[in-house]
PADODO-106036 format. One record per residue (C-alpha): residue number from 0; y negated, z negated, x. Coordinates in steps of 0.001 Angstrom, whole numbers, plus 500000, padded with zeros to 6 digits. Layout:
REM residues N
+-----+--------+--------+--------+
|   n |      v |      w |      u |
+-----+--------+--------+--------+
| NUM |      Y |      Z |      X |
...
+-----+--------+--------+--------+
***
This chain:
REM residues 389
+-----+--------+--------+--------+
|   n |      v |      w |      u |
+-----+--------+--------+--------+
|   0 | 355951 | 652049 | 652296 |
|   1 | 352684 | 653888 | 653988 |
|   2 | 350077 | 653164 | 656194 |
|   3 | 347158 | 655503 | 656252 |
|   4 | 345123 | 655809 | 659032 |
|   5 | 341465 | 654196 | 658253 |
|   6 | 338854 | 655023 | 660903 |
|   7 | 337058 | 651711 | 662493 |
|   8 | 334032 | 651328 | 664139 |
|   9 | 334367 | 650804 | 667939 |
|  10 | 335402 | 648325 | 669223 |
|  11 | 338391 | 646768 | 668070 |
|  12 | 338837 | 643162 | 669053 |
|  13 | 340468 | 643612 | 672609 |
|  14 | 343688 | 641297 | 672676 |
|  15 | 346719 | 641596 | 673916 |
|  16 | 348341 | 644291 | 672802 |
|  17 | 351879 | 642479 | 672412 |
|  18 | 349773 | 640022 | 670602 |
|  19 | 348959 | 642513 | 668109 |
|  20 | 352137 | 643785 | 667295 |
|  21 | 353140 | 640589 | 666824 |
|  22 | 350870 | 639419 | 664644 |
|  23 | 351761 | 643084 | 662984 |
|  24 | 355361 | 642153 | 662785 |
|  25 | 354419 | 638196 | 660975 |
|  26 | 352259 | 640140 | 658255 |
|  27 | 355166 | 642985 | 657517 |
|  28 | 357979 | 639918 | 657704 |
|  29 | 355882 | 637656 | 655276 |
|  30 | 354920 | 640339 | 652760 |
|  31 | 357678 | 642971 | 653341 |
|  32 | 361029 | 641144 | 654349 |
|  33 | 359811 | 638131 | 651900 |
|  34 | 357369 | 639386 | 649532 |
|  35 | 359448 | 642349 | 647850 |
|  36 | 363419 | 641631 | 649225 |
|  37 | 363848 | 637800 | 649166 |
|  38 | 364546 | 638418 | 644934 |
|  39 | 367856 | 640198 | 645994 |
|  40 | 369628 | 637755 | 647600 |
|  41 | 367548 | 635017 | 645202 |
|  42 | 368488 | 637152 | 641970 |
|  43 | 372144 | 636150 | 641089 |
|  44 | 371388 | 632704 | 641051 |
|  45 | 368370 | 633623 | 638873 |
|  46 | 370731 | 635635 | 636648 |
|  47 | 373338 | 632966 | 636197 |
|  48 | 370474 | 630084 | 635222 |
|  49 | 368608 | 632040 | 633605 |
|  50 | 370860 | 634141 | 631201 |
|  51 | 368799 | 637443 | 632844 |
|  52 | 370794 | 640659 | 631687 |
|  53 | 370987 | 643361 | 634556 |
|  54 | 368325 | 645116 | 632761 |
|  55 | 365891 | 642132 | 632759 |
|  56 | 366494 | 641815 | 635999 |
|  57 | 365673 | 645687 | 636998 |
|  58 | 362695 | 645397 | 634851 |
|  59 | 361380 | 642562 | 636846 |
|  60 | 362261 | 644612 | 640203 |
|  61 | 360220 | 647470 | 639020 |
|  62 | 357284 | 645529 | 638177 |
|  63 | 357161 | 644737 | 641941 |
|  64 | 357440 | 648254 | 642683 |
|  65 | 354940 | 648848 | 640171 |
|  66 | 352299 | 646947 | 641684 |
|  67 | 353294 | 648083 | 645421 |
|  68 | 352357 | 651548 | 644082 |
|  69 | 348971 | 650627 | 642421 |
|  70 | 348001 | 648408 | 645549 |
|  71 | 349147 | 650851 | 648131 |
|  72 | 347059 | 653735 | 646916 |
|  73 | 343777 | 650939 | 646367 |
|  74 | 344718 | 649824 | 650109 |
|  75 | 344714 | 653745 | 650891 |
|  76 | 341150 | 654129 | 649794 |
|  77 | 338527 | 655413 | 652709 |
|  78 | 336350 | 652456 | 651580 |
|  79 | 337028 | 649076 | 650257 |
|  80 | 333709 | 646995 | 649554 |
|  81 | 333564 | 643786 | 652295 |
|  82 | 335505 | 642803 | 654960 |
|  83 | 338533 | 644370 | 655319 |
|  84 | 339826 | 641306 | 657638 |
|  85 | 339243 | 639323 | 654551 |
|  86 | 341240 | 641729 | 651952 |
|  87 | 344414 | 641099 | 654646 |
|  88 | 343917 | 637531 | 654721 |
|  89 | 343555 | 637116 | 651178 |
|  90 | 346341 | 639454 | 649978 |
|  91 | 348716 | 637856 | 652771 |
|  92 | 347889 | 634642 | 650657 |
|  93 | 347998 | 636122 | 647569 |
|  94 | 351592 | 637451 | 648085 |
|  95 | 352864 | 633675 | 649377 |
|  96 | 351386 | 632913 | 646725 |
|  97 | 353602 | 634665 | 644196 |
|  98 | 356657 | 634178 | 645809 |
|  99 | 356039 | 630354 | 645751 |
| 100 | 354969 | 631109 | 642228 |
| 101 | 358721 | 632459 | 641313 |
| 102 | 359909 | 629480 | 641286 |
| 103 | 357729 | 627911 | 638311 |
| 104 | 357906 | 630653 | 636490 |
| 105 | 359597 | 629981 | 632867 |
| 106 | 359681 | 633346 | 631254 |
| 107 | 360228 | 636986 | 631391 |
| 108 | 356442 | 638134 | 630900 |
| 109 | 355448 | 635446 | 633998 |
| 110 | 358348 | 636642 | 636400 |
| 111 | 356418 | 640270 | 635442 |
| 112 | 353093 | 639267 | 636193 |
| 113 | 353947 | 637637 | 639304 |
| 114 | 355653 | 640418 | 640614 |
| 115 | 353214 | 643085 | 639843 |
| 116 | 350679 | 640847 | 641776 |
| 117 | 353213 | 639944 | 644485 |
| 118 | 354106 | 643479 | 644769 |
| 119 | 350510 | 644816 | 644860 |
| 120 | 349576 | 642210 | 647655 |
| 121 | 352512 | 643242 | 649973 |
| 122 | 351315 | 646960 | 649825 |
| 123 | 347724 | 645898 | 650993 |
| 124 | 348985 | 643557 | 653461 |
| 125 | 351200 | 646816 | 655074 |
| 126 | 348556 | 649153 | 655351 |
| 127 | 345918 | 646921 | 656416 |
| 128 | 347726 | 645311 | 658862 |
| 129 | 349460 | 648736 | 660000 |
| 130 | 346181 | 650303 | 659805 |
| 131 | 344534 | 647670 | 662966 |
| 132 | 347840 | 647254 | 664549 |
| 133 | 348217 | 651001 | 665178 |
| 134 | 344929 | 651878 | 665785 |
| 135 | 344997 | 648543 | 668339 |
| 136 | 348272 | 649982 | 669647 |
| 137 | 346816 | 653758 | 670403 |
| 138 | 343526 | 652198 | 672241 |
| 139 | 345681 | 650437 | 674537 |
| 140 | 347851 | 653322 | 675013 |
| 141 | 350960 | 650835 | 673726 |
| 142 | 352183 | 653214 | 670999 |
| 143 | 355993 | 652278 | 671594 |
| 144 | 354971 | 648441 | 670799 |
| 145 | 354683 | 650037 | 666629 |
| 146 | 358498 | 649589 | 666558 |
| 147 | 357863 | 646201 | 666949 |
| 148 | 355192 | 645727 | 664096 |
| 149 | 357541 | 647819 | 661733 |
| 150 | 360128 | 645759 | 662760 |
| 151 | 358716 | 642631 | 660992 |
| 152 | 360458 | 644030 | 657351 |
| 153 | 363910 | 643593 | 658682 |
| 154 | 363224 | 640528 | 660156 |
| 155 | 361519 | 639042 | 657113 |
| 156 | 364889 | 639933 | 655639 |
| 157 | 367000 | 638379 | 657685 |
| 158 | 364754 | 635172 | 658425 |
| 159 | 364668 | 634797 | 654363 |
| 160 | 368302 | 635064 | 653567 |
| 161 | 369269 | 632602 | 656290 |
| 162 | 366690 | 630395 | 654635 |
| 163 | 368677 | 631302 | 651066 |
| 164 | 372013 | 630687 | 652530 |
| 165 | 371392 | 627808 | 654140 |
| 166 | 369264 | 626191 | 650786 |
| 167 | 372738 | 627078 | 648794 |
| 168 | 374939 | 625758 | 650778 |
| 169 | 373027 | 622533 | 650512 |
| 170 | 373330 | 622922 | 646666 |
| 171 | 369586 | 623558 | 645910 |
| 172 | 368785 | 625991 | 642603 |
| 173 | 366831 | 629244 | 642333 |
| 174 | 363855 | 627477 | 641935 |
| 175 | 364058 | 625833 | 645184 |
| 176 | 364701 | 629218 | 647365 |
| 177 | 361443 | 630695 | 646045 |
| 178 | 359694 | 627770 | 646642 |
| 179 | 360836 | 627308 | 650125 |
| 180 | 360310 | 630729 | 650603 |
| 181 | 356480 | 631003 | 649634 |
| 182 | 356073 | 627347 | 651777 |
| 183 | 357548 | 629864 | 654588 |
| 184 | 355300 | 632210 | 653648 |
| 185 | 351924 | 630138 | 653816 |
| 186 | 352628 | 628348 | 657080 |
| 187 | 353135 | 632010 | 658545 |
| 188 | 349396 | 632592 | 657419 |
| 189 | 348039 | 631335 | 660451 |
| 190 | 349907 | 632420 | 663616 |
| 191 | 349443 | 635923 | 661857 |
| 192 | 345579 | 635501 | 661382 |
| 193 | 345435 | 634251 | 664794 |
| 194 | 347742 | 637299 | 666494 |
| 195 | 346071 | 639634 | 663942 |
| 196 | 343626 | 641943 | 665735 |
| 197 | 340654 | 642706 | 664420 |
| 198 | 337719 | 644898 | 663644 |
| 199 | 334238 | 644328 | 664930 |
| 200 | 332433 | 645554 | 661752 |
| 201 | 333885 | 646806 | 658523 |
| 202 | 335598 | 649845 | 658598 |
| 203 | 333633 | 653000 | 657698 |
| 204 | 334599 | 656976 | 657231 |
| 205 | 333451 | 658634 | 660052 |
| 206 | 331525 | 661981 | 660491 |
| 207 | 332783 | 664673 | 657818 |
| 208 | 335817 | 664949 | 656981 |
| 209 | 338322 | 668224 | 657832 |
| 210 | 339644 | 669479 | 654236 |
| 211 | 343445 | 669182 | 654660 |
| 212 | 345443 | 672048 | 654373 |
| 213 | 349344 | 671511 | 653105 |
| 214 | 352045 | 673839 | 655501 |
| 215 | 354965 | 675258 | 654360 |
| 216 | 357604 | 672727 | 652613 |
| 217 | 355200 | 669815 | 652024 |
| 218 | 355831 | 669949 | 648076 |
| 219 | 359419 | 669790 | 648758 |
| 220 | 358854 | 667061 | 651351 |
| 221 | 357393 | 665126 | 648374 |
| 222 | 359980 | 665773 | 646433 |
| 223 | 362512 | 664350 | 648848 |
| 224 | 360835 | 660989 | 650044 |
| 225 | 361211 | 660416 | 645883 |
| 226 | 364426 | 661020 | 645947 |
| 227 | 364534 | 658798 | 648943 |
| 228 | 362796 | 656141 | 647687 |
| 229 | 364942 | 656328 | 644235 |
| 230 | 368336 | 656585 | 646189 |
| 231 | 368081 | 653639 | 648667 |
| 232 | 366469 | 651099 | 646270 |
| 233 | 369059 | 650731 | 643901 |
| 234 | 372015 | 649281 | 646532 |
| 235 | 368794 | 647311 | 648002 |
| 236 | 367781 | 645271 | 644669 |
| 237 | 371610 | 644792 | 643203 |
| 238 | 373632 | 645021 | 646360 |
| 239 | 373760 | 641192 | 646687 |
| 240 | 374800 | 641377 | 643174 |
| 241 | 377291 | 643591 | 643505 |
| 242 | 379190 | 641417 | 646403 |
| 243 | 379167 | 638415 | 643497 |
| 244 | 380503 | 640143 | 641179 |
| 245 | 383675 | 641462 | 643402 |
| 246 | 386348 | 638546 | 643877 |
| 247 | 387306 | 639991 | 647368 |
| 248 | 384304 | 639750 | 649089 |
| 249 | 382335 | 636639 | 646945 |
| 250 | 382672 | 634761 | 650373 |
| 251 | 380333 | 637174 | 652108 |
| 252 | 377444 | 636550 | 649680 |
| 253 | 375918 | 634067 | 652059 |
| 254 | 375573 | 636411 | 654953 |
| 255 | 375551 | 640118 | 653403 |
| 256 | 371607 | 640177 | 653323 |
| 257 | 371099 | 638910 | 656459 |
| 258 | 372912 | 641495 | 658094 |
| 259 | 371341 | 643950 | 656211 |
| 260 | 367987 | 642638 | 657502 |
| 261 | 368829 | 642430 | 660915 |
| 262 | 370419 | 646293 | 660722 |
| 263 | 367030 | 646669 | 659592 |
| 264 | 365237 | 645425 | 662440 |
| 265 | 365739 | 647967 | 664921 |
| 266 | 366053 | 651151 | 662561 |
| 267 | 362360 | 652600 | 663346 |
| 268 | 362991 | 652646 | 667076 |
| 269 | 366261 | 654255 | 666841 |
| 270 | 365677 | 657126 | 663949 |
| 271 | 362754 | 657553 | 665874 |
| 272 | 364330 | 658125 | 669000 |
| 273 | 366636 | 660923 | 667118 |
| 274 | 363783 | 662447 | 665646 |
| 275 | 362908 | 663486 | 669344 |
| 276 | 365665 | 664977 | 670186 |
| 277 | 366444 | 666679 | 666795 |
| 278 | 363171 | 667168 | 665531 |
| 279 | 362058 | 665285 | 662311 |
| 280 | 363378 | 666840 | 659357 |
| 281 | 367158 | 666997 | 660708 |
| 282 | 366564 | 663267 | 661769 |
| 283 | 365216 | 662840 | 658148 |
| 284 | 368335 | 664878 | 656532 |
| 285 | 371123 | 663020 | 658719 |
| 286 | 369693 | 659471 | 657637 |
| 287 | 369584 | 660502 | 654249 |
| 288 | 373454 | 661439 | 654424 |
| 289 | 374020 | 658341 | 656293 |
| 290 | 372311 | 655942 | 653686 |
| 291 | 374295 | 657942 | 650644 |
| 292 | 377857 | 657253 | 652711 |
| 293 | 376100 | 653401 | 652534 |
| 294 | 375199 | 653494 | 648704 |
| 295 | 378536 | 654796 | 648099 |
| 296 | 380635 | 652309 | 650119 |
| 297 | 378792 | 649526 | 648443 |
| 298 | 380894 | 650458 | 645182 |
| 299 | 383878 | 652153 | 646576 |
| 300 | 384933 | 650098 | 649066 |
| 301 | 385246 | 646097 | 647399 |
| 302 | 386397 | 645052 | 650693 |
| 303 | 384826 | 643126 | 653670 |
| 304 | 385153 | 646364 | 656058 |
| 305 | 383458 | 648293 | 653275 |
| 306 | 380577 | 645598 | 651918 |
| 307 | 379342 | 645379 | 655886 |
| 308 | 379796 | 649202 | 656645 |
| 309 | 376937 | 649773 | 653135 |
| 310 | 375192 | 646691 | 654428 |
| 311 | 374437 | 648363 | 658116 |
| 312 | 374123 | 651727 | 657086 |
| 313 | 371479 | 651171 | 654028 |
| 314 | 369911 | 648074 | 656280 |
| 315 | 369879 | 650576 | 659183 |
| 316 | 368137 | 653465 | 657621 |
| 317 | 365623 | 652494 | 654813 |
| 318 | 363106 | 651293 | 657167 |
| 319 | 363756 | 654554 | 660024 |
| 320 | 363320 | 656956 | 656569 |
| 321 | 359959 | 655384 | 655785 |
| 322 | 358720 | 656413 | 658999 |
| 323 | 360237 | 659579 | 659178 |
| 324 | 359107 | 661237 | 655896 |
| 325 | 355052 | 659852 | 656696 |
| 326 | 355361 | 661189 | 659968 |
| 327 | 356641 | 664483 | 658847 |
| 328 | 354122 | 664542 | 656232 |
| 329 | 351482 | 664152 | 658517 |
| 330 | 352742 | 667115 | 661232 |
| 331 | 353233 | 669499 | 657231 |
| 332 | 349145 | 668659 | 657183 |
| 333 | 346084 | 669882 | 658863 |
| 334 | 343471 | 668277 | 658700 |
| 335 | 342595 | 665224 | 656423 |
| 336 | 346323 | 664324 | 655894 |
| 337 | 344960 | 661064 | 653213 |
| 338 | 346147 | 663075 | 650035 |
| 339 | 349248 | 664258 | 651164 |
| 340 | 350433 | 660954 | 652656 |
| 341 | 348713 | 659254 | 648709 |
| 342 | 351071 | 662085 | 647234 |
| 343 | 354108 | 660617 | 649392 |
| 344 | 353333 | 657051 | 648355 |
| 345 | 353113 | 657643 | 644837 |
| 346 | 356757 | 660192 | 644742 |
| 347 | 358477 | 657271 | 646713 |
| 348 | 357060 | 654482 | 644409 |
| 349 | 357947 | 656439 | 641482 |
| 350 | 361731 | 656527 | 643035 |
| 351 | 361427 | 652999 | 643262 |
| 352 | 360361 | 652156 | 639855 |
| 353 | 362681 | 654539 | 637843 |
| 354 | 365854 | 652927 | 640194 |
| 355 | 366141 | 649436 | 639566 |
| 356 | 365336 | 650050 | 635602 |
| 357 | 368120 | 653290 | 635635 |
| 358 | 370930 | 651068 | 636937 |
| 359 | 370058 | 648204 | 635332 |
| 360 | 370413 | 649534 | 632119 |
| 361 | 373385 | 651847 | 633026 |
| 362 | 375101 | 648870 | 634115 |
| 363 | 374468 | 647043 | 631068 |
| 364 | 375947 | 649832 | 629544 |
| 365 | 378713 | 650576 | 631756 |
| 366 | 379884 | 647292 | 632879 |
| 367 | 379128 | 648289 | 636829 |
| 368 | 377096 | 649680 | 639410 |
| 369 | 379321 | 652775 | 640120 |
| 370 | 377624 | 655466 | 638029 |
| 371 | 373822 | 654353 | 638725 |
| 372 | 375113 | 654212 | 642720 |
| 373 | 376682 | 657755 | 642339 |
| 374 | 373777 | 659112 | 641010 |
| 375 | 371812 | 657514 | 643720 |
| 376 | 373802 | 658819 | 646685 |
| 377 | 373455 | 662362 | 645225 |
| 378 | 369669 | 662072 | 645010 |
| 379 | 369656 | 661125 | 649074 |
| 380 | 372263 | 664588 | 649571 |
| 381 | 369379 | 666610 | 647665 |
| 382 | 366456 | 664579 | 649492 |
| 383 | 368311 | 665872 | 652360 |
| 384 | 368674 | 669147 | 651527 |
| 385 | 364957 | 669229 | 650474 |
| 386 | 363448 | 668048 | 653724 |
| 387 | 364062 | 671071 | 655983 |
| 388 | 361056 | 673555 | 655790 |
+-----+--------+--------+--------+
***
């Protein structure tokens, strides 16, 4: 996930700056938390109805990821025709939209096509929203108030898989929890418009533009947040999964995801916090280390101790590695820092696509999620190895 920095005429709407990242948090819940992560704690149910083999249900995971990709580098673009208030609006839709859409879908192709759309809608939704919420945010001189926009994904997360839990325990099907959650979705439409700054006049480049200039390690960098994206997103689509399918810890299905979203809600505050005092690419490396311990307890350790110690730690540092890697990319950059932060979106959508579709097949295959989760935690040991210059 990225959010590159578009420059706006003067002046932003002036609001409250609390009501901004607010708003800021809404959008990233409702197209984040819900859009892309309510089909993990939704997909077992989907699995069992549907007859979906653990490769079908990658596939469809990856088609998400696939359209994140193609909509966050559109989103990315210095200049999208019209008003870019109206591209938010109608993408935040759009993505409610799809999710709602889920639940009537009938076939394999459909569940595709929805997701790609779903999953290209989320990605605008992020960077527009991140892109007036930030720049709101640094006029007010309210920077610290970002943790609270970012925080919106884990909250999403959490909000949605209470919503799950409580729909199954009243006995409802799989067509029911994406319903409820796109109905979720829409009504959050409007408190975000309304909290939502925005622009005065479409935004515009500004002046000429510095040619960017890659430091040292950037190419490795790149390299890393792939590896990154590959390494957490593989315990993040199956991990609900993997709790169903282990007769010790069934009973924690129910609550598994919302933990991990609430772990999730604070992570960009904290890993930013280290970053300060350890500078960003040993903040990056130690989070990296942390999620693999994560990945790897969620197949090693079929207990309750172990499900909730992968839960936290993969819940607690997804989000905090996001920022991390864009923020180092950005300080590896001079100048125009568009291509090299394009560059990390497309490495860490790549990860994402290639994950879900690796251990859904070698599960297939295999009969678990051990291998395709070993492989994954040694990708985040090299992505940590990678990131220092």
């Amino acid at each position: 996930m990225s959010a590159t920095r578009i420059e706006a005429s003067r002046p932003i709407e002036r609001v409250n700056p609390v009501c901004g990242a607010l708003g800021g948090l809404i959008g990233t819940a409702v197209a984040i938390g819900i859009g892309r992560f309510v089909y993990t704690p939704v997909l077992p149910r989907m699995m069992e109805a549907l007859g979906l083999s653990t490769s079908e249900a990658g596939l469809i995971a990856s088609a998400n990821f696939v359209g994140y990709l193609i909509g966050a580098l559109l989103a990315a673009m210095p200049r999208l025709p019209g008003s870019q208030r109206l591209w938010l609006i109608g993408a935040f839709a759009v993505s409610a939209t799809t999710t709602a859409g889920m639940g009537l879908g009938q076939t394999l192709p459909a569940f595709l096509v929805l997701r790609f759309v779903g999953g290209a809608a989320s990605a605008f939704v992020l960077i527009l929203a991140s892109t007036v919420v930030l720049e709101h945010l640094a006029e007010a001189g309210r920077n610290e108030l970002s943790a609270v926009h970012f925080a919106g994904v884990g909250t999403g997360i959490a909000v949605s898989a209470a919503l799950v839990a409580g729909l199954l325990h009243l006995g409802q099907s799989w067509r029911s929890l994406w319903l409820a959650n796109g109905a979720l979705s829409l009504v959050a439409l409007l408190p975000a418009a309304l909290l939502l700054p925005r622009f005065a006049s479409p935004t515009k480049q500004t002046g000429q533009e510095t040619r960017a200039v890659a430091g040292p390690g950037l190419q490795r960098l790149i390299l890393a947040y792939g590896l990154f994206g590959f390494g957490y997103i593989i315990t993040a689509t199956f991990l609900v999964v993997i709790v169903r399918a282990a007769p010790a810890i069934q009973t924690r299905e129910p609550v598994i995801w919302i933990v991990f979203g609430m772990a999730a809600v604070p992570s960009v505050a904290l890993w930013t916090r280290i970053a300060i005092l350890l500078g960003l690419p040993g903040a990056f490396a130690i989070a990296c280390i942390v999620e693999a311990v994560g990945v790897l307890a969620s197949v090693m350790w079929p207990t309750t101790s172990g499900v909730f110690l992968a839960t936290i730690l993969v819940g607690g540092t997804f989000m905090g590695l996001t920022a991390l890697g864009l923020m180092e990319a950005r300080a590896r950059t001079s100048g125009d820092a568009r291509r090299a932060l394009a560059l990390m979106t497309g490495a860490f959508g790549l990860g994402q696509i290639v994950g879900p579709l690796f251990a859904g097949i070698a599960s297939d295959r295999l009969g678990s999620f051990t291998t395709p989760s070993f492989v994954a935690a040694l990708g985040l040991v090299i992505a940590a190895l990678l990131a220092f210059k």
